[in-house]
C-alpha positions as CSV (number, residue, x, y, z in Angstrom):
1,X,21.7,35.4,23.8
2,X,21.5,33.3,20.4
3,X,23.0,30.3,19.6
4,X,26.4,30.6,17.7
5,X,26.8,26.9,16.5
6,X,24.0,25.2,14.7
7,X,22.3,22.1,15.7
8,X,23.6,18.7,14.3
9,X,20.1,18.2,12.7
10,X,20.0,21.8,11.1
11,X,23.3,20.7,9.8
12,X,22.0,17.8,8.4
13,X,18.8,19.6,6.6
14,X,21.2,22.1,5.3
15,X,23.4,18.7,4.4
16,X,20.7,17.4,2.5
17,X,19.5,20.4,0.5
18,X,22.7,20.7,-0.6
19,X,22.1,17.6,-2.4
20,X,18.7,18.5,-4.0
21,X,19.6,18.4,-7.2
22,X,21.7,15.1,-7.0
23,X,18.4,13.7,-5.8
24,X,16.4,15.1,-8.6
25,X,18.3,13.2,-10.8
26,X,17.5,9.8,-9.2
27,X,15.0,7.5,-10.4
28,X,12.0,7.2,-7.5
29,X,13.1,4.0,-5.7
30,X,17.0,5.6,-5.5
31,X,15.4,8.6,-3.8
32,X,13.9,6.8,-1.6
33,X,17.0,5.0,-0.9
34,X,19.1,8.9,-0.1
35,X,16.4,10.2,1.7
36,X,16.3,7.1,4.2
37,X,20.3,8.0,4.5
38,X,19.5,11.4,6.2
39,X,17.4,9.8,7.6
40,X,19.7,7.4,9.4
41,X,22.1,10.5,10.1
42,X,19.4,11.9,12.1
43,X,18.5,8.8,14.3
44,X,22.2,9.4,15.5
45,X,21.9,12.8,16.3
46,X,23.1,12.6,19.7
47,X,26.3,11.2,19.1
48,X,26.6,13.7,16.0
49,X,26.2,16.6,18.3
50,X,29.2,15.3,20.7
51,X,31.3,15.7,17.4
52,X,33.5,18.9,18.4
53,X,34.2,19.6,14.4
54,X,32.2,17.5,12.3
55,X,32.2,16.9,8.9
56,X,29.2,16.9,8.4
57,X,29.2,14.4,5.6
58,X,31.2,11.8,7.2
59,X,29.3,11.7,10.2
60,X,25.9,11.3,8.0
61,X,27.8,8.5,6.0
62,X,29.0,7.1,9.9
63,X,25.6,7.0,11.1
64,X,23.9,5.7,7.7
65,X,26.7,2.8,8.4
66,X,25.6,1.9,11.8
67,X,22.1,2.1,10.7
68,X,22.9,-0.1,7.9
69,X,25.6,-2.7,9.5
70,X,22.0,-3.0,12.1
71,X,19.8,-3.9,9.6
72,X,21.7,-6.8,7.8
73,X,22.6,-7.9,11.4
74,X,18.9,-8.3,12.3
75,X,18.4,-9.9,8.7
76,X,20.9,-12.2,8.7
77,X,19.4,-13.1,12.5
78,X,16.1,-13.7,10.6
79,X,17.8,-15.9,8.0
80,X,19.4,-18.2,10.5
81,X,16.1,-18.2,12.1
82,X,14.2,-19.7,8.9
83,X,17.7,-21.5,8.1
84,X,17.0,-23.7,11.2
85,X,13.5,-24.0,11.0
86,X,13.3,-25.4,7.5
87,X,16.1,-28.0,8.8
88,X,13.6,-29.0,11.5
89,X,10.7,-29.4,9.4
90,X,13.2,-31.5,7.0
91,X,14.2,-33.8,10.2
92,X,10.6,-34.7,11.0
């Protein structure tokens, strides 16, 4: 027997198509930008599929958060990082 409900990825592709020709309109570097935001919807794919309803929208916009919220966590990390090391090369 086939599958009734489709998968949270095929969701996603479907999702994205749907905004082909938002996309078209985008210069190269913004494209970039909306591709890597399905692509952060997909990296959470898991926790999209426990969604009993989804919208799908919201839930690629959730997961492009998280993704997101990560990465200026791990930047503001490196910051602090070169933050202390220039004041240790200023103490010597």
């Amino acid at each position: 027997m086939g599958r009734t409900v489709r998968t949270f990825r095929n969701a996603v592709d479907i999702e994205e198509a749907r905004w082909k020709e938002f996309r078209r309109t985008l210069k190269p570097p913004q494209r970039e930008l909306l591709d890597r935001l399905f692509d952060s919807a997909r990296k959470c794919a898991d926790a999209g599929t426990m969604m009993a309803t989804p919208r799908i929208t919201e839930v690629i916009l959730i997961s492009s958060l998280i993704d997101l919220l990560s990465e200026i966590d791990s930047l503001r990390e490196r910051v602090s990082d070169l933050e202390d090391r220039v004041k240790g090369i200023g103490q010597e």
